[in-house]
C-alpha positions in Angstrom: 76.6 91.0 74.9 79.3 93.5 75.3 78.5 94.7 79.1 78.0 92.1 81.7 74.8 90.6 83.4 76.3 91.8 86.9 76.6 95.1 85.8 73.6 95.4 84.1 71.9 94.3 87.1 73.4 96.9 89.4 72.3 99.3 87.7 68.9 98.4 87.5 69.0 97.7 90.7 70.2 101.4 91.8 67.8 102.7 88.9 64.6 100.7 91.0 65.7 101.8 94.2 65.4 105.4 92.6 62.1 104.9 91.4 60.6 103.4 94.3 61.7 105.8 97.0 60.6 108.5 94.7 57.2 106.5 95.1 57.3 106.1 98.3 58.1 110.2 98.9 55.0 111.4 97.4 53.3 108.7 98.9 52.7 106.3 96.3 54.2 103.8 97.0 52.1 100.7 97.5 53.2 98.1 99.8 50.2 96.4 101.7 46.5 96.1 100.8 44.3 93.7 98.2 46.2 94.9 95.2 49.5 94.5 96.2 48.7 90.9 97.9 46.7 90.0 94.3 49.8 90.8 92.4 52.7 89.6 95.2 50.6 85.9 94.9 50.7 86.2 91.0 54.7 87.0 90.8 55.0 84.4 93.4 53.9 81.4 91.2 55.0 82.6 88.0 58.8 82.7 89.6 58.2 79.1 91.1 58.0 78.5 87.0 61.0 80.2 86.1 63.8 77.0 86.1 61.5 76.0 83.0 63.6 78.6 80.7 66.8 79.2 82.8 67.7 77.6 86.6 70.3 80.3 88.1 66.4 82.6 88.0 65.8 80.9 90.7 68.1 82.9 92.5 67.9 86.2 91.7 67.0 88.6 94.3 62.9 89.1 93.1 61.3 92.4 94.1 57.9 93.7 93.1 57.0 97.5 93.5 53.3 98.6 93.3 53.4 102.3 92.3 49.5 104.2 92.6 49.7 106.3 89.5 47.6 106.7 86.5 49.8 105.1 84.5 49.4 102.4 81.9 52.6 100.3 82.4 54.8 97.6 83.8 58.6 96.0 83.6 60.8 93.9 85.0 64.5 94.4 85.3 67.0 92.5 84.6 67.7 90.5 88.0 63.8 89.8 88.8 62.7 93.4 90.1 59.3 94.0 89.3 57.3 97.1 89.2 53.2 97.5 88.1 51.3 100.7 88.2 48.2 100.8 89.5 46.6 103.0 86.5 47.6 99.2 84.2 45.2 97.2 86.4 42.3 99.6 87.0 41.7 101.4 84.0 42.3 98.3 82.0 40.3 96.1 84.6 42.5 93.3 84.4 41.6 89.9 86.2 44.1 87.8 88.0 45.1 86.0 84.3 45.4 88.6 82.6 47.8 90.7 84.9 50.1 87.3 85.0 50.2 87.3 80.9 51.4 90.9 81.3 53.5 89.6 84.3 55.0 87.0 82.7 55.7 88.7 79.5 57.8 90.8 81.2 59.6 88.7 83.4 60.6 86.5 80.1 62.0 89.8 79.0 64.4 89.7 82.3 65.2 85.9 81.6 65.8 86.5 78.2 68.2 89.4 78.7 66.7 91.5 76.3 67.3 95.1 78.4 70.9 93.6 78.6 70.9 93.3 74.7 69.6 96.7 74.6 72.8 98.2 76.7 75.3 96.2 74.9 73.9 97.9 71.6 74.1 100.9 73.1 78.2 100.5 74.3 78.8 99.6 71.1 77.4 102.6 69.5 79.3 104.8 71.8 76.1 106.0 73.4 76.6 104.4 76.4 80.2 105.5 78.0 82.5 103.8 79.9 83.1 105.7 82.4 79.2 105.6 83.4 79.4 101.7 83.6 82.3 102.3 86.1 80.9 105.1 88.1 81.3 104.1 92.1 79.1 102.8 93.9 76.3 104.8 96.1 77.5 108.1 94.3 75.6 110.7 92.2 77.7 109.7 89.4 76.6 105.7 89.1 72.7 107.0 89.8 73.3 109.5 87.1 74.8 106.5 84.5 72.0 104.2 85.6 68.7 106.5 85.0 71.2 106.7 81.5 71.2 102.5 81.5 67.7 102.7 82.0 66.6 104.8 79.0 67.9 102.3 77.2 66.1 99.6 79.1 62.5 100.9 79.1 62.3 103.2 76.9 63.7 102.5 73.5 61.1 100.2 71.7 62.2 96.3 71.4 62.8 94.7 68.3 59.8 92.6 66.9 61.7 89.1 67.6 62.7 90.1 71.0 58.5 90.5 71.6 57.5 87.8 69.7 60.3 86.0 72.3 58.9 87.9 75.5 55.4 86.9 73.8 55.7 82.8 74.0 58.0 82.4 76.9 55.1 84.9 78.9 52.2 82.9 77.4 54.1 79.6 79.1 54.9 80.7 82.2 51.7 82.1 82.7 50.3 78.6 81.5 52.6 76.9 83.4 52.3 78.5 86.8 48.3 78.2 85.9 46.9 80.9 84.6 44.5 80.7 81.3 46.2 81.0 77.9 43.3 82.7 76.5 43.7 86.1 78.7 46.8 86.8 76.4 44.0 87.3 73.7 41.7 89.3 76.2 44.7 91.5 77.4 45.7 93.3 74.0 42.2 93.2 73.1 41.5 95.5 76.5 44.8 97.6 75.2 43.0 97.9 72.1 40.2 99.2 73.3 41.7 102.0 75.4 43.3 103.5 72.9 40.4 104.2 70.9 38.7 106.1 74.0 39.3 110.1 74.0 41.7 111.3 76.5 43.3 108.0 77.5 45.1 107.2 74.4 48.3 109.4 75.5 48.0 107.3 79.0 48.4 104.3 76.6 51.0 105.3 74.6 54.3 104.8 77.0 53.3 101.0 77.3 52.5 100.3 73.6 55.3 102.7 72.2 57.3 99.3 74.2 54.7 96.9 73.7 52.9 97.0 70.1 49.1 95.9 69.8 47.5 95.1 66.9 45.8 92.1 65.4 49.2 90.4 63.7 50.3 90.5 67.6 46.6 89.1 68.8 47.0 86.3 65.8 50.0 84.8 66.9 49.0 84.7 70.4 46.3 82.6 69.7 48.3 80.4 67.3 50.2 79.5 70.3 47.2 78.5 72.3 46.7 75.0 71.5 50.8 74.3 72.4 50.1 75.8 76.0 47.1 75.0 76.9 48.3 71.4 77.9 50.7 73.0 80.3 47.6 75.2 81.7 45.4 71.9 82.1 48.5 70.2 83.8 49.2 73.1 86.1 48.7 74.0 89.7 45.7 76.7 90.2 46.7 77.9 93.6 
């Protein structure tokens, strides 16, 4: 962890602010309706669960961003700012538990600093400068060196431990905050399908080049079943 958790956060945070007014420009930004409610009630209880895997969570600043595009994708930056696409719920027809697996699954990737990991790689390998970490506030320069910080957040691929990670802490805090275990299985079956239809595997493609699917993934999903589904059983359902 050679670059910090502050600064890696303020430049997501710059990099989301990007995004979102660039949304909100061409008019996709979605900030009131049935979809966005659905999903602000889902984040909600999944980040009254978060103090089960690290207490300061419960401060971050949370944000959640509903972007109406056809795309097939979601994240969460590190410091709790969320962002769905509306292409990931409709095409894929997700229902309330099955959006909070995806949900939480990304939000574990936040708490477990993964993006950060990512960066710190990156520093070391001279392909992330220091002169971009230290670019000045509000200037072209530090929104220049965090769409570079963010390349290296979304984009590049995680390693297979750092999703089996984001895999089980999801699956709990899904469980936890009450949602069904078994949509984890249901989800990446869904993904599965899509990709085999014509013309909407290159949709596809930018969340699974991030987030693999295949049955080794599907098998050790539900091999963690029977440990969460206590937690599920014990949970809240509103």
């Amino acid at each position: 962890m050679l670059v910090s958790a502050e600064k890696v956060e303020q430049m997501a945070l710059v990099n989301y602010t990007q995004q979102n007014r660039a949304a909100q420009m061409k008019g996709r930004l979605v900030t009131k309706g049935a979809e966005h409610e659905r999903l602000k009630k889902i984040a909600a209880r999944l980040q009254a669960q978060v103090t089960a895997f690290r207490d300061d969570a419960a401060r971050w600043d949370w944000q959640l961003a509903l972007i109406d595009a056809p795309v097939i994708n979601a994240t969460c930056a590190p410091g709790g700012k969320i962002t769905f696409y509306t292409g990931l719920i409709r095409q894929l027809k997700l229902n309330d538990d099955e959006i909070a697996i995806i949900m939480g699954h990304e939000i574990a990737h936040a708490l477990r600093e993964h993006g950060r990991e990512r960066v710190s790689r990156a520093y070391a390998q001279n392909a992330l400068a220091t002169t971009a970490l230290m670019a000045a506030p509000n200037s072209q320069a530090q929104v220049e060196a965090a769409n570079t910080v963010a390349h290296f957040l979304y984009t590049l691929p995680n390693s297979r431990q750092n999703e089996s990670e984001a895999d089980a802490m999801g699956l709990e805090l899904a469980a936890r905050a009450g949602y069904k275990p078994e949509a984890s299985v249901t989800v990446w079956r869904k993904m599965q399908a899509l990709a085999g239809k014509p013309g909407e595997g290159r949709q596809q493609a930018e969340f699974t080049s991030t987030h693999p699917s295949n049955e080794t993934r599907i098998g050790e999903l539900t091999a963690m079943l029977p440990k969460v589904v206590p937690l599920y059983r014990a949970a809240p359902k509103k």
